[in-house]
N, CA, C and O atoms as a Maestro MAE file, in Angstrom:
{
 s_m_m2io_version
 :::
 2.0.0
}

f_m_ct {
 s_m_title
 :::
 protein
 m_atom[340] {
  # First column is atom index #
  i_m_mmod_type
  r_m_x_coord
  r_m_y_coord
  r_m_z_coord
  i_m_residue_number
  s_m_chain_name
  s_m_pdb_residue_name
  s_m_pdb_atom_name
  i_m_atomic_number
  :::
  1 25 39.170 190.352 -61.262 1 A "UNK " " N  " 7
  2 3 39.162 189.825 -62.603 1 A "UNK " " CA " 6
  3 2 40.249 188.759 -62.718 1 A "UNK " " C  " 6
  4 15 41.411 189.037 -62.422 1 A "UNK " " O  " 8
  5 25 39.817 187.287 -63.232 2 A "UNK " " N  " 7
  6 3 40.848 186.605 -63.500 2 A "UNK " " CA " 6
  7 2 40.868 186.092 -65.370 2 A "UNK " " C  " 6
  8 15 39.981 185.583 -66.055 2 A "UNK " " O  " 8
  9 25 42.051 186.438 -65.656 3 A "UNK " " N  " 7
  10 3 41.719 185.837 -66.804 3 A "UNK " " CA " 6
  11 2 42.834 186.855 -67.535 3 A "UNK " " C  " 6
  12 15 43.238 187.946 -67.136 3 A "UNK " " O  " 8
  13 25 43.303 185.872 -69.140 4 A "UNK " " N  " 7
  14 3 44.530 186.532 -69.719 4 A "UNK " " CA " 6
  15 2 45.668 185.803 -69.344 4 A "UNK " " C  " 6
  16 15 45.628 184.937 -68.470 4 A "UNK " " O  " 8
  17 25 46.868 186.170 -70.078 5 A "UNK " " N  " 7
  18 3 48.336 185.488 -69.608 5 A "UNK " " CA " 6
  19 2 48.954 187.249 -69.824 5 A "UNK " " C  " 6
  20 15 48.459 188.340 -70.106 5 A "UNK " " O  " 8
  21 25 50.439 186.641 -69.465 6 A "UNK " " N  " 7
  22 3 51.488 187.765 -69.600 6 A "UNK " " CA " 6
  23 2 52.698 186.367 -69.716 6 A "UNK " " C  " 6
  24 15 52.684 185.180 -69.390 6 A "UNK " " O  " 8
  25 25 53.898 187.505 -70.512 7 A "UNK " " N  " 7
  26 3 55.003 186.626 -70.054 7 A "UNK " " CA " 6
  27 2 55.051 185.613 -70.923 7 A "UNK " " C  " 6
  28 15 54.112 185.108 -71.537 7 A "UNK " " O  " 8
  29 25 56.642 185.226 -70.960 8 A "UNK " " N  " 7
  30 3 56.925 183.832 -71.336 8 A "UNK " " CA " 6
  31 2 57.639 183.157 -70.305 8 A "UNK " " C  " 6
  32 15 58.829 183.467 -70.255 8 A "UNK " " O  " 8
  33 25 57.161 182.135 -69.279 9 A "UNK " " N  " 7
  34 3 56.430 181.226 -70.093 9 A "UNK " " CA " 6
  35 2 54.800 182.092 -69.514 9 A "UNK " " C  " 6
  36 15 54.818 182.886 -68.574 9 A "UNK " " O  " 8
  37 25 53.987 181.867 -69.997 10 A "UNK " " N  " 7
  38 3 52.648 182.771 -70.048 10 A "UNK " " CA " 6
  39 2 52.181 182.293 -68.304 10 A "UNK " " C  " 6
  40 15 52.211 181.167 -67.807 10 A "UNK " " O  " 8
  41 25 51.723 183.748 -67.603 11 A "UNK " " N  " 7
  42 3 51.156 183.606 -66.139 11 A "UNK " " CA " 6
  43 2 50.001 184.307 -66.249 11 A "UNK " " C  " 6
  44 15 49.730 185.372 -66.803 11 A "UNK " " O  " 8
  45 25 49.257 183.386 -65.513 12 A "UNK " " N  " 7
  46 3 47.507 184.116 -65.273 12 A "UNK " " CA " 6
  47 2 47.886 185.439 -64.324 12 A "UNK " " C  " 6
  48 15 48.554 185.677 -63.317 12 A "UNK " " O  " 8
  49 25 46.939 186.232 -65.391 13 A "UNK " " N  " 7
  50 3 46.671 187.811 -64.417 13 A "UNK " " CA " 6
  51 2 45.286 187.621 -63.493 13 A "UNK " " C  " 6
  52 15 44.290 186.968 -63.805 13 A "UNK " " O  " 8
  53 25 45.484 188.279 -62.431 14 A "UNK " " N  " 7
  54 3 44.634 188.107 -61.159 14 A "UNK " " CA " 6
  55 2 44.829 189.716 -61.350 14 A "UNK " " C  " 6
  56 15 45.947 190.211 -61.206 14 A "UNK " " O  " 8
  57 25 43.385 190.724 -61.769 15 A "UNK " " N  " 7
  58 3 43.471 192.255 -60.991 15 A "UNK " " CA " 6
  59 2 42.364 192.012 -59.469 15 A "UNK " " C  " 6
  60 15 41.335 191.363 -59.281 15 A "UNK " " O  " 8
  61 25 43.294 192.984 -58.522 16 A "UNK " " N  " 7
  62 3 42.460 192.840 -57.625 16 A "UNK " " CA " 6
  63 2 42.198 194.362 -57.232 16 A "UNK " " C  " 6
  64 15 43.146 195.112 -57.466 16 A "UNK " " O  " 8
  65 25 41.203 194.859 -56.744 17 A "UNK " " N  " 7
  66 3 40.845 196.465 -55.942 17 A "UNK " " CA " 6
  67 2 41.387 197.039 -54.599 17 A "UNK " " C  " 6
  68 15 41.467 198.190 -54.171 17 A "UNK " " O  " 8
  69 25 41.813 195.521 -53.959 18 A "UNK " " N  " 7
  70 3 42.040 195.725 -52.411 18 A "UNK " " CA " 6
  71 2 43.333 196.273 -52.453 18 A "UNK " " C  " 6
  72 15 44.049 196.074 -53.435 18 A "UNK " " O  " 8
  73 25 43.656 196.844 -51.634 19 A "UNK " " N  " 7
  74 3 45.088 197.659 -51.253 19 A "UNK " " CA " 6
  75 2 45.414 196.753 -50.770 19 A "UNK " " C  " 6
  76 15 44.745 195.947 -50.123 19 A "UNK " " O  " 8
  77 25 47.016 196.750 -51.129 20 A "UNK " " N  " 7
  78 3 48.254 195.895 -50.650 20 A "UNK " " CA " 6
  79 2 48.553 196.224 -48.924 20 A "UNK " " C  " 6
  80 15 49.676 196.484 -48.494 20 A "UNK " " O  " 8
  81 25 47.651 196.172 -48.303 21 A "UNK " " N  " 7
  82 3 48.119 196.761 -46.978 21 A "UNK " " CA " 6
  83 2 47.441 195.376 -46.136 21 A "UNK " " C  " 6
  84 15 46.521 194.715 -46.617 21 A "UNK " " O  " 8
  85 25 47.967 195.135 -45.034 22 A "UNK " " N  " 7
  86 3 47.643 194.034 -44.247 22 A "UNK " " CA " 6
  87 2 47.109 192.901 -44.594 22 A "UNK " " C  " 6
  88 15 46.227 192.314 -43.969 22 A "UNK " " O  " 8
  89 25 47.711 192.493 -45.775 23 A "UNK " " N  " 7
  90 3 47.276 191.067 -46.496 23 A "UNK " " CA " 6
  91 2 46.211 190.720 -47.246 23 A "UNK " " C  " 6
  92 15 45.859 189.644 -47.730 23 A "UNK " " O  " 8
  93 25 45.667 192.018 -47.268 24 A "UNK " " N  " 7
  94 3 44.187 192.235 -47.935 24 A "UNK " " CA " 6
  95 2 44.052 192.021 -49.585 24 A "UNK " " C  " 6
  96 15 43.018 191.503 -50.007 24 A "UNK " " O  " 8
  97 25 45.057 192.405 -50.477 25 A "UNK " " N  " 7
  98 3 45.332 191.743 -51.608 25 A "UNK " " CA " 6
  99 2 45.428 190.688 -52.221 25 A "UNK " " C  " 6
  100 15 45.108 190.298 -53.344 25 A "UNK " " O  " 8
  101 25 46.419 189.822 -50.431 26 A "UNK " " N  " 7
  102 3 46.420 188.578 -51.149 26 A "UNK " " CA " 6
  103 2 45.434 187.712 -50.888 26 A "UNK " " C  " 6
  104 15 45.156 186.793 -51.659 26 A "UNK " " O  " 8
  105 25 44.579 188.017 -49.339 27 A "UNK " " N  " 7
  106 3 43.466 188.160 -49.399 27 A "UNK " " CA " 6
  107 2 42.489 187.836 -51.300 27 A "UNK " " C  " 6
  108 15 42.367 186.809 -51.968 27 A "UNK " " O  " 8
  109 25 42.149 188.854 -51.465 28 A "UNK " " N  " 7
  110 3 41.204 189.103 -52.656 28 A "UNK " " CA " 6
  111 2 41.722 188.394 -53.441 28 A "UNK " " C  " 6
  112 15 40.773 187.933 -54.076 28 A "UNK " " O  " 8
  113 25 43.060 187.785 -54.029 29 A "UNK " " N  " 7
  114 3 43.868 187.137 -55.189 29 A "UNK " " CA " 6
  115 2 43.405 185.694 -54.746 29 A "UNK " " C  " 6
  116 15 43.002 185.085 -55.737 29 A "UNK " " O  " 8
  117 25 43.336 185.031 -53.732 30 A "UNK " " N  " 7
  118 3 43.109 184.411 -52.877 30 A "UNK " " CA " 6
  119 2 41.241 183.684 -53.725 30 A "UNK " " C  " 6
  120 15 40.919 182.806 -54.526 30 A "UNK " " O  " 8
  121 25 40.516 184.775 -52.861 31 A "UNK " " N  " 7
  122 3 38.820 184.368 -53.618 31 A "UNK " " CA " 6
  123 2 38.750 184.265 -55.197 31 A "UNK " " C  " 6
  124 15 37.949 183.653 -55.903 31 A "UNK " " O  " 8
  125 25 39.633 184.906 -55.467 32 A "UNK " " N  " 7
  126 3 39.246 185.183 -56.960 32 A "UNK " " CA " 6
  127 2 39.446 184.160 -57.771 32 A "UNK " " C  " 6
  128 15 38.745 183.712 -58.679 32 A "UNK " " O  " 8
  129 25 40.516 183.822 -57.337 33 A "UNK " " N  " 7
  130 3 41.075 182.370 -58.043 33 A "UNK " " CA " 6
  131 2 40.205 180.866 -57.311 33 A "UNK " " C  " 6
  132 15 40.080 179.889 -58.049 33 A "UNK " " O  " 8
  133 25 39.788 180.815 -56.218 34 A "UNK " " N  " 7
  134 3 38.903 180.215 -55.297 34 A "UNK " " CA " 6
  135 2 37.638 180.345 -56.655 34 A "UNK " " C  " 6
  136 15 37.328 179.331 -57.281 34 A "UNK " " O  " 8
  137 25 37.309 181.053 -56.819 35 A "UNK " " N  " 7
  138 3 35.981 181.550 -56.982 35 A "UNK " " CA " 6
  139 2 35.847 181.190 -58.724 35 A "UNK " " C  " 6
  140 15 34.884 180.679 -59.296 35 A "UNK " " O  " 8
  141 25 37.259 181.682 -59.364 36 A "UNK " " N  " 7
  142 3 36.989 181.331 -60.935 36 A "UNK " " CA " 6
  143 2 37.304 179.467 -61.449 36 A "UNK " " C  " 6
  144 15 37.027 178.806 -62.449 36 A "UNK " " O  " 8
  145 25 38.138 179.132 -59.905 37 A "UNK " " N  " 7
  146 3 38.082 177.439 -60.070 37 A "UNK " " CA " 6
  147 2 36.958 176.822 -59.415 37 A "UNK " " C  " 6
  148 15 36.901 175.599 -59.540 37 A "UNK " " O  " 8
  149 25 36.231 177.271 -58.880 38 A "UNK " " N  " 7
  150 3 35.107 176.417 -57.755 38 A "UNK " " CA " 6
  151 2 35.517 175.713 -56.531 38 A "UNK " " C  " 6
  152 15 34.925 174.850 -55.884 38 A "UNK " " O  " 8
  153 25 37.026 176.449 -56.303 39 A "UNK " " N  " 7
  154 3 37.096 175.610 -54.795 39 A "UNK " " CA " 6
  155 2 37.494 176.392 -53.895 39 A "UNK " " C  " 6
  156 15 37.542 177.597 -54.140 39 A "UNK " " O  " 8
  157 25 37.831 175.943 -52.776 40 A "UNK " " N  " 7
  158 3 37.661 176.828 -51.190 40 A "UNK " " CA " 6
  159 2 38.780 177.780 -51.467 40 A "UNK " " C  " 6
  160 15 39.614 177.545 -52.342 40 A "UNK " " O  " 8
  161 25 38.807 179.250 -50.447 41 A "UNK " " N  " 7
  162 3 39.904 179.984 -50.711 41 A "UNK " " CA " 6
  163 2 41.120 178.589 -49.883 41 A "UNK " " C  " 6
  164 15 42.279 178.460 -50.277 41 A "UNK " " O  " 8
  165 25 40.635 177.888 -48.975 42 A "UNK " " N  " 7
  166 3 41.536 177.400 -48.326 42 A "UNK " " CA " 6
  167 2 42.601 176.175 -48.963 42 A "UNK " " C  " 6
  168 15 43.532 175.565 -48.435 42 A "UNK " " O  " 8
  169 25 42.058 176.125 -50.224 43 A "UNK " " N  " 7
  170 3 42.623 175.168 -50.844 43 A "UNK " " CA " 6
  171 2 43.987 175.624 -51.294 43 A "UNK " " C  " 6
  172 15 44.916 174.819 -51.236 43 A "UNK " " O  " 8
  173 25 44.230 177.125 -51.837 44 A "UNK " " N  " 7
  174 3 45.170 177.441 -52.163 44 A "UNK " " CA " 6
  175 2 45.918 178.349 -51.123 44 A "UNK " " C  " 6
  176 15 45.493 179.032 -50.191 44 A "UNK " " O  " 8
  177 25 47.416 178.074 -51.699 45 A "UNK " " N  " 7
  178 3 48.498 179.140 -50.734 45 A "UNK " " CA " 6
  179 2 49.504 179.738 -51.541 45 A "UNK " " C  " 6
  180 15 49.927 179.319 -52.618 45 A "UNK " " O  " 8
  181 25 49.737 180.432 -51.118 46 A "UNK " " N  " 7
  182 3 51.304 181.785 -51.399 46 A "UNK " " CA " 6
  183 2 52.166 181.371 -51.221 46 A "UNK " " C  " 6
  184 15 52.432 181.485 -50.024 46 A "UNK " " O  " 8
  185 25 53.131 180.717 -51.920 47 A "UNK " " N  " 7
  186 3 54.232 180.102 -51.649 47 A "UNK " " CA " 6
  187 2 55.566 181.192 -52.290 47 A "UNK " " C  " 6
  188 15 56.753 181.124 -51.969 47 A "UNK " " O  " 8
  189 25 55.024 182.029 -53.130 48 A "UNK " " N  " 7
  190 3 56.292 183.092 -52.830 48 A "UNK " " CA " 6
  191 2 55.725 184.246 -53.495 48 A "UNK " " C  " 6
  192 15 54.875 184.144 -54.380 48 A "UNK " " O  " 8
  193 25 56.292 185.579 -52.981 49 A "UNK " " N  " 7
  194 3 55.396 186.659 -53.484 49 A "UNK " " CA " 6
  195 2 54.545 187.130 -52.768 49 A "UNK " " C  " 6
  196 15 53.739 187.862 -53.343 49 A "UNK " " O  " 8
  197 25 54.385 186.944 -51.430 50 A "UNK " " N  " 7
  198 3 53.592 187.344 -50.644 50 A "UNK " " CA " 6
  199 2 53.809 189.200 -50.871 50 A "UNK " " C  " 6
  200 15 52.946 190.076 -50.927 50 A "UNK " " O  " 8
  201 25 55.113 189.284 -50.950 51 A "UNK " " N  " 7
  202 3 54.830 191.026 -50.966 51 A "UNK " " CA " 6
  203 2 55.077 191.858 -51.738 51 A "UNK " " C  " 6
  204 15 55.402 193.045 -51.706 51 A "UNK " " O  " 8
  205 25 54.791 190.713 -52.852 52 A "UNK " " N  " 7
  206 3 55.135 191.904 -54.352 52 A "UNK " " CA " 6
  207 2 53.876 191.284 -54.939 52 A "UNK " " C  " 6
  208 15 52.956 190.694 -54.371 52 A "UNK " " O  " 8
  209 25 54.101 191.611 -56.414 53 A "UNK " " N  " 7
  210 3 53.030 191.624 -57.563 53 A "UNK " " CA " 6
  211 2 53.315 190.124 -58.053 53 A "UNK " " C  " 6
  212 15 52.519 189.211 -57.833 53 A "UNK " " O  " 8
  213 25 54.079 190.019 -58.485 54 A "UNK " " N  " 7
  214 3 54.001 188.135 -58.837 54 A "UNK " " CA " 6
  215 2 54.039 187.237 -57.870 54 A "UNK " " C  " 6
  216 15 54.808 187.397 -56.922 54 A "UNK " " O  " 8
  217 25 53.416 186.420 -57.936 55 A "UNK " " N  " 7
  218 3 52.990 185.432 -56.966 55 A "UNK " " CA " 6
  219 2 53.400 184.258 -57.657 55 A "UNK " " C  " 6
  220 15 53.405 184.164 -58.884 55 A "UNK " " O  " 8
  221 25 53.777 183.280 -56.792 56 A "UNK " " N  " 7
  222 3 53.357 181.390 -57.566 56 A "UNK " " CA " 6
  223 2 52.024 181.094 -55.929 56 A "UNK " " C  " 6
  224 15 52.063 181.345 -54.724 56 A "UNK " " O  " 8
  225 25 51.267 180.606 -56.655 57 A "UNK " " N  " 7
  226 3 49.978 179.885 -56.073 57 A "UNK " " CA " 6
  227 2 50.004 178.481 -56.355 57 A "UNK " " C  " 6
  228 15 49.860 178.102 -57.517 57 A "UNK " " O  " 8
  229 25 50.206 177.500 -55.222 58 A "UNK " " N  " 7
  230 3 49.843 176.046 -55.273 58 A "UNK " " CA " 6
  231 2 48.035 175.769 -54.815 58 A "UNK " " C  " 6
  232 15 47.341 176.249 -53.919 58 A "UNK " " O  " 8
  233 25 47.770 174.837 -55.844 59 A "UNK " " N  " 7
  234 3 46.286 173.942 -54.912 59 A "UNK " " CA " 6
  235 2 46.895 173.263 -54.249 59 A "UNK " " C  " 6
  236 15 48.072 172.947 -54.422 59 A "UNK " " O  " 8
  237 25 46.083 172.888 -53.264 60 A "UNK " " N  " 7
  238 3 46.888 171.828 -52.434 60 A "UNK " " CA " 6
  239 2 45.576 170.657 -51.821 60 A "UNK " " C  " 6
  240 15 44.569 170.917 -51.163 60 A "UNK " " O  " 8
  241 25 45.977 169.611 -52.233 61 A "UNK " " N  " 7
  242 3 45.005 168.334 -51.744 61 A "UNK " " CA " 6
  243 2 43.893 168.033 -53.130 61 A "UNK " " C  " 6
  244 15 42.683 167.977 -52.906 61 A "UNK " " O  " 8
  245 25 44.341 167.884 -54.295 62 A "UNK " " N  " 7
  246 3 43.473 167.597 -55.421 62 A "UNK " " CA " 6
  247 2 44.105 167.003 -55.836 62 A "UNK " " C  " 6
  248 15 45.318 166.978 -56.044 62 A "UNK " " O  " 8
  249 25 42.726 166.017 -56.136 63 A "UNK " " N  " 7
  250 3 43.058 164.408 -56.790 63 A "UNK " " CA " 6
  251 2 43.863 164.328 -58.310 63 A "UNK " " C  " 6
  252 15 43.779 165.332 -59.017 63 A "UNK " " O  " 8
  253 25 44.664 163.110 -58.836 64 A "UNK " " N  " 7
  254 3 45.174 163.428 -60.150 64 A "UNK " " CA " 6
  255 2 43.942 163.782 -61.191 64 A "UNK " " C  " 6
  256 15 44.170 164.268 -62.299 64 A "UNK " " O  " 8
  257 25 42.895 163.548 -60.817 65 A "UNK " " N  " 7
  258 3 41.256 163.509 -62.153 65 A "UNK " " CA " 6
  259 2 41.459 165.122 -61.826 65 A "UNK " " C  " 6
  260 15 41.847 165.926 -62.675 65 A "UNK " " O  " 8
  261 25 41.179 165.414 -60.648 66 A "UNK " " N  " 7
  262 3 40.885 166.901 -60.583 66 A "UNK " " CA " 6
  263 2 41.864 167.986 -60.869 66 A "UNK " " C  " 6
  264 15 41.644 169.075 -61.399 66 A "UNK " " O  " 8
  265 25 43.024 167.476 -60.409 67 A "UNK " " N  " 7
  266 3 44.389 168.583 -61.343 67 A "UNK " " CA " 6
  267 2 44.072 168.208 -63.138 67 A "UNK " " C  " 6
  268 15 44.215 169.055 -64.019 67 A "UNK " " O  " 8
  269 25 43.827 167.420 -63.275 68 A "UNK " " N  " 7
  270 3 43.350 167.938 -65.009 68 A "UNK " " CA " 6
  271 2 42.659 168.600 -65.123 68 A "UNK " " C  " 6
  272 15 43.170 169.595 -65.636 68 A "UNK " " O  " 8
  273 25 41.259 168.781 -64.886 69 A "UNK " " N  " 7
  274 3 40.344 169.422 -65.105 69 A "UNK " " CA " 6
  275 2 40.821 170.704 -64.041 69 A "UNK " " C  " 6
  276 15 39.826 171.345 -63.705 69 A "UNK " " O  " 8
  277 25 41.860 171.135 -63.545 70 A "UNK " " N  " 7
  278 3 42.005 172.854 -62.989 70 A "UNK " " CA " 6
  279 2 42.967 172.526 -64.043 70 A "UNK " " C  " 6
  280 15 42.613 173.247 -64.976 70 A "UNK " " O  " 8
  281 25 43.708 172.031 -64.322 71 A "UNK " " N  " 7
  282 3 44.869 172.444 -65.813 71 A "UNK " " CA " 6
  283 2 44.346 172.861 -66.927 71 A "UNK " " C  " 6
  284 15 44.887 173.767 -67.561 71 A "UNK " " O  " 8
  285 25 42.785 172.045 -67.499 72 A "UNK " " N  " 7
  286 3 42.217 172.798 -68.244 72 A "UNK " " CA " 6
  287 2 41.253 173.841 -68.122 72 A "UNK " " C  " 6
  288 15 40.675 174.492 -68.993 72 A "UNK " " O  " 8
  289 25 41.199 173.871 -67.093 73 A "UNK " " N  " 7
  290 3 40.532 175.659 -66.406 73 A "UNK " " CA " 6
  291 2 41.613 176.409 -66.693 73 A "UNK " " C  " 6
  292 15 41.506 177.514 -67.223 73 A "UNK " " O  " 8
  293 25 42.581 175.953 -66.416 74 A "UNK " " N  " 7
  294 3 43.737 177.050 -66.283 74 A "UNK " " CA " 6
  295 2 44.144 177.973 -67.623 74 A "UNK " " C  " 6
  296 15 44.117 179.180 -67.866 74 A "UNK " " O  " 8
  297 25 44.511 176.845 -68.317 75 A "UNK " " N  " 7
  298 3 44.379 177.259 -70.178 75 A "UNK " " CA " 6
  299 2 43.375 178.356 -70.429 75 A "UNK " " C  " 6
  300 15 43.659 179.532 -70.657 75 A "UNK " " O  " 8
  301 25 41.871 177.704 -70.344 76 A "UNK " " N  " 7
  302 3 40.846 178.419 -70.160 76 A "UNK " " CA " 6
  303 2 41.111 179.644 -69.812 76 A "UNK " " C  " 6
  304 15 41.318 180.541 -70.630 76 A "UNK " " O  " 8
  305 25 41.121 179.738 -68.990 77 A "UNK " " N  " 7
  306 3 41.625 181.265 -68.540 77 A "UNK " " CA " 6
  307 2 42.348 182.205 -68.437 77 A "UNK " " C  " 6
  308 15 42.177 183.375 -68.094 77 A "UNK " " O  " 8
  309 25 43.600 181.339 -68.918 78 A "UNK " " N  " 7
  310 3 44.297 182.306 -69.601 78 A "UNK " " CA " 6
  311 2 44.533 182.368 -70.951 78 A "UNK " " C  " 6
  312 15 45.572 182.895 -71.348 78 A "UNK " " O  " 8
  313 25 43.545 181.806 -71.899 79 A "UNK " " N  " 7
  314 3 43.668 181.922 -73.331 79 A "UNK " " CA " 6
  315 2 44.086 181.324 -74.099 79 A "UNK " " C  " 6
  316 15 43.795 181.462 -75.287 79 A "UNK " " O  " 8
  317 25 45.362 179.990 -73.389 80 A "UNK " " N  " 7
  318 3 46.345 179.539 -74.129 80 A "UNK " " CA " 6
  319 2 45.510 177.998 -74.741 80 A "UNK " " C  " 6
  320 15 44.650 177.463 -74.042 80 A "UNK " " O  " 8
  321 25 45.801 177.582 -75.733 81 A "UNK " " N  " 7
  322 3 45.510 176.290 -76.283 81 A "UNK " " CA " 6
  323 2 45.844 175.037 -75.472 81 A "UNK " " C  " 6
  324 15 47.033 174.846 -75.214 81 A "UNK " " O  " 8
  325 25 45.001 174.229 -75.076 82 A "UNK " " N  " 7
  326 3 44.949 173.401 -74.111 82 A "UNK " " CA " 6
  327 2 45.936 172.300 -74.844 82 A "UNK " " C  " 6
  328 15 45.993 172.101 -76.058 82 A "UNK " " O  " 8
  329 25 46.884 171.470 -73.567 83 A "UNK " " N  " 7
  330 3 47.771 170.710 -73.907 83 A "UNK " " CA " 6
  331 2 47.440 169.208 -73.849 83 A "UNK " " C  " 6
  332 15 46.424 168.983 -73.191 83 A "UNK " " O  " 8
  333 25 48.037 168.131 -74.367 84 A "UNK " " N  " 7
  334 3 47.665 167.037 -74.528 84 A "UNK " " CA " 6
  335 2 48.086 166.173 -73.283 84 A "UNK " " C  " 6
  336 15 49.268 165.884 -73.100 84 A "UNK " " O  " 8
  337 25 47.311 165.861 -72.625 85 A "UNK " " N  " 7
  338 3 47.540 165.236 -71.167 85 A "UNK " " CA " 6
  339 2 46.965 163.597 -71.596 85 A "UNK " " C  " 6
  340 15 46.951 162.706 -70.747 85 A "UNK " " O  " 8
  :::
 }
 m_bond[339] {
  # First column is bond index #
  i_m_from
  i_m_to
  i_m_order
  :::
  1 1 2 1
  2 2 3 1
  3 3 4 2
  4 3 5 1
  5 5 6 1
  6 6 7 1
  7 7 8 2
  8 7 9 1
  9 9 10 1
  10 10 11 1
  11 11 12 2
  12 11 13 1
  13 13 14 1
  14 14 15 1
  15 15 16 2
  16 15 17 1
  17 17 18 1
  18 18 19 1
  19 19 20 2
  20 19 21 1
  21 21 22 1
  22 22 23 1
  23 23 24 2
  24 23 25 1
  25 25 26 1
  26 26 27 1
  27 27 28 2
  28 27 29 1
  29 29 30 1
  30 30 31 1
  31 31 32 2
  32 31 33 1
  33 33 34 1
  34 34 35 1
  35 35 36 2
  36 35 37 1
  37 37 38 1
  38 38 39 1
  39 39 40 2
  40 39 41 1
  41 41 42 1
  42 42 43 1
  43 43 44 2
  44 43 45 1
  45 45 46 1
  46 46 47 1
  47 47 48 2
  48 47 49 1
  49 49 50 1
  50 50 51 1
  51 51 52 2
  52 51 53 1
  53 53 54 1
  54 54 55 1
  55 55 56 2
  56 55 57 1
  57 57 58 1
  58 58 59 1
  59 59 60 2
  60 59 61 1
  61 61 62 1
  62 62 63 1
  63 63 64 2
  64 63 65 1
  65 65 66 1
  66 66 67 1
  67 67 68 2
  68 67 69 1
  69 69 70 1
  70 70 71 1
  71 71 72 2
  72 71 73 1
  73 73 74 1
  74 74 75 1
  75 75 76 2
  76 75 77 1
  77 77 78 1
  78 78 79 1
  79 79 80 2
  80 79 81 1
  81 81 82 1
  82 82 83 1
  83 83 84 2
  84 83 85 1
  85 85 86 1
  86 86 87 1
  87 87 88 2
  88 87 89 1
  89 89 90 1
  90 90 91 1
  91 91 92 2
  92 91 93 1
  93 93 94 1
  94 94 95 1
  95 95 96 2
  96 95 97 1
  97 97 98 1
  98 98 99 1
  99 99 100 2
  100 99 101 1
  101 101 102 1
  102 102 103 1
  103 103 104 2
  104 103 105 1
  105 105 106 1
  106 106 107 1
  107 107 108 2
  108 107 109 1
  109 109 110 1
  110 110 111 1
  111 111 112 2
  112 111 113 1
  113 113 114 1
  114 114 115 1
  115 115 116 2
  116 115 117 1
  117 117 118 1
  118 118 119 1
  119 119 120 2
  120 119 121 1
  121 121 122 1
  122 122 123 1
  123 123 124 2
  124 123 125 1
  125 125 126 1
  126 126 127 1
  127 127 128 2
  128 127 129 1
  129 129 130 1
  130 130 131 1
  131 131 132 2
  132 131 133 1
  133 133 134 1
  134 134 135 1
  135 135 136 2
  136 135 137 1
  137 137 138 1
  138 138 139 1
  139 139 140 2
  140 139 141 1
  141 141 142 1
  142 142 143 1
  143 143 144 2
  144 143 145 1
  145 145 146 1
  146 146 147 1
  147 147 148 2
  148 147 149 1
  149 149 150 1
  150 150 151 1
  151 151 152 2
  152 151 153 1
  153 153 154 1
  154 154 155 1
  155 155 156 2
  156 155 157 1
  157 157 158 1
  158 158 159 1
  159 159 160 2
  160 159 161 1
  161 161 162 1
  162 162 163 1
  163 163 164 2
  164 163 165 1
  165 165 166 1
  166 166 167 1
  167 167 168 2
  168 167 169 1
  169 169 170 1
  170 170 171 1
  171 171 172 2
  172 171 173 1
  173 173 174 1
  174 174 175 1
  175 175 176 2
  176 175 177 1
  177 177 178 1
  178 178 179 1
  179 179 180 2
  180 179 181 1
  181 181 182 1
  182 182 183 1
  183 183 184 2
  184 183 185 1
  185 185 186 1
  186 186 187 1
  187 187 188 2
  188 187 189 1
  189 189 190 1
  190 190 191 1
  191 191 192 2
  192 191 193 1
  193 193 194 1
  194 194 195 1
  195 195 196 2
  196 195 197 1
  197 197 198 1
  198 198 199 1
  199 199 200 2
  200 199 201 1
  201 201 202 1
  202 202 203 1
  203 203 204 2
  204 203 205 1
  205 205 206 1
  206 206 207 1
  207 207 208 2
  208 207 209 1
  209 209 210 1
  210 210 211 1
  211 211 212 2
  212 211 213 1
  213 213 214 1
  214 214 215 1
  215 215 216 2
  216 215 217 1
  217 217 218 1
  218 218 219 1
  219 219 220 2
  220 219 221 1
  221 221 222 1
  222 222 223 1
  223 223 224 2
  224 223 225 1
  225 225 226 1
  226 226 227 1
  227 227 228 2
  228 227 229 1
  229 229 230 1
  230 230 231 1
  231 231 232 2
  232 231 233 1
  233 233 234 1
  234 234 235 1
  235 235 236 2
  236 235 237 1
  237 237 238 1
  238 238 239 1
  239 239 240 2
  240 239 241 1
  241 241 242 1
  242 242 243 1
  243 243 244 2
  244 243 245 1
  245 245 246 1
  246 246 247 1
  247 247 248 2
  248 247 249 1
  249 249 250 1
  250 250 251 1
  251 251 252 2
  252 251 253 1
  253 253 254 1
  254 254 255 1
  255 255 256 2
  256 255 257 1
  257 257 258 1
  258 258 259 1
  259 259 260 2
  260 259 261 1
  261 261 262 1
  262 262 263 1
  263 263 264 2
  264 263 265 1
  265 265 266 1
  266 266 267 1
  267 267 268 2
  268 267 269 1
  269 269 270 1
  270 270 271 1
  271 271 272 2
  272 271 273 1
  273 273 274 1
  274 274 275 1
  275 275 276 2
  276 275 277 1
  277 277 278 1
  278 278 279 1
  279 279 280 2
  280 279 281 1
  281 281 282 1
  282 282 283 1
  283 283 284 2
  284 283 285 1
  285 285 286 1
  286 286 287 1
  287 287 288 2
  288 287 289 1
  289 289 290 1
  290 290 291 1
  291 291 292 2
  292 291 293 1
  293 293 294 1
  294 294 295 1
  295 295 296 2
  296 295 297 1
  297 297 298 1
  298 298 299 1
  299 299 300 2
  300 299 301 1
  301 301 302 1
  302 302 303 1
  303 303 304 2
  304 303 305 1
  305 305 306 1
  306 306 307 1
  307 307 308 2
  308 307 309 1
  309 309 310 1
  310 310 311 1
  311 311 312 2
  312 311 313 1
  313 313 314 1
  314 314 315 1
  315 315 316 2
  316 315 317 1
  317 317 318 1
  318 318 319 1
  319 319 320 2
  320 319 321 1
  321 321 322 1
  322 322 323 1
  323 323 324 2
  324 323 325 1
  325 325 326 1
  326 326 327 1
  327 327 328 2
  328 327 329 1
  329 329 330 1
  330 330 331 1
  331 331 332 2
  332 331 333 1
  333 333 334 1
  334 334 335 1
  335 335 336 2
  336 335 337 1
  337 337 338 1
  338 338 339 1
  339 339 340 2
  :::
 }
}
């Protein structure tokens, strides 16, 4: 499930089913977010948090047109009122 915030400043919740055991979580956190933006799992990476519960996730290799339109996915999905770009 992706979708919702927590927190200030507000972070997308990712639930996942897979057990935290041999990367398999981040694994699944991985598709999910792949899957609720429309692009490859390979696009994104774990840049810290690999072995806890909060994560920061970068895209990596998207054009400036296309980081808007995942910024306003992003809102989207987590609920918050989209910002003026």
């Amino acid at each position: 499930m992706v979708g919702g915030a927590v927190g200030e400043p507000p972070r997308l919740v990712v639930a996942v089913q897979a057990p935290a055991v041999d990367g398999k979580a981040n694994q699944a956190v991985i598709k999910q977010l792949a899957d609720a933006f429309s692009l490859r799992a390979r696009d994104f990476s774990i840049v810290f948090g690999e072995l806890g519960r909060d994560k920061r996730i970068v895209i990596n290799g998207q054009s400036p047109e296309n980081k808007k339109t995942l910024q306003v996915k992003l809102e989207e999905l987590m609920g918050v009122a989209p910002t003026l770009m």
